[in-house]
Steps between C-alpha positions, in 0.01 A plus 500: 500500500102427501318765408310727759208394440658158609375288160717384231537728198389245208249311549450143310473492123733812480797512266839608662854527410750326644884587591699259696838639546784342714794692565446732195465204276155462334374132534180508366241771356117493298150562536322241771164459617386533893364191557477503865560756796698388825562636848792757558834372504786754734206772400462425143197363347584164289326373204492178284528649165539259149637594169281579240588194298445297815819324532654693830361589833667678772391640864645899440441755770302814380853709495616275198185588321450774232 
């Protein structure tokens, strides 16, 4: 849920973890960079994060992020 102050968590630059889990099965995990903040999605804030290598980038809602 967004925060109560109402602004996302990480800001750009910030390195997060990532855990994408689907029905208990782990599809993909690792240290990304926020690269861009987006609006709330079903009360989430979503983010365009990269890996740190550069190869993948993903839209993850704040809840996914560690």
């Amino acid at each position: 849920m967004p925060s109560a102050e109402g602004a996302h968590k990480y800001k750009i630059g910030r390195r997060v973890a990532f855990n994408l889990t689907v029905s208990g099965a782990r599809l993909e995990t690792g240290s990304f960079e926020v690269t861009q903040l987006l609006p709330p999605a079903n009360g989430d804030f979503q983010y365009r994060v990269k890996s740190l290598d550069g190869r993948v980038q993903r839209i993850v809602l704040e809840s996914q992020l560690l």
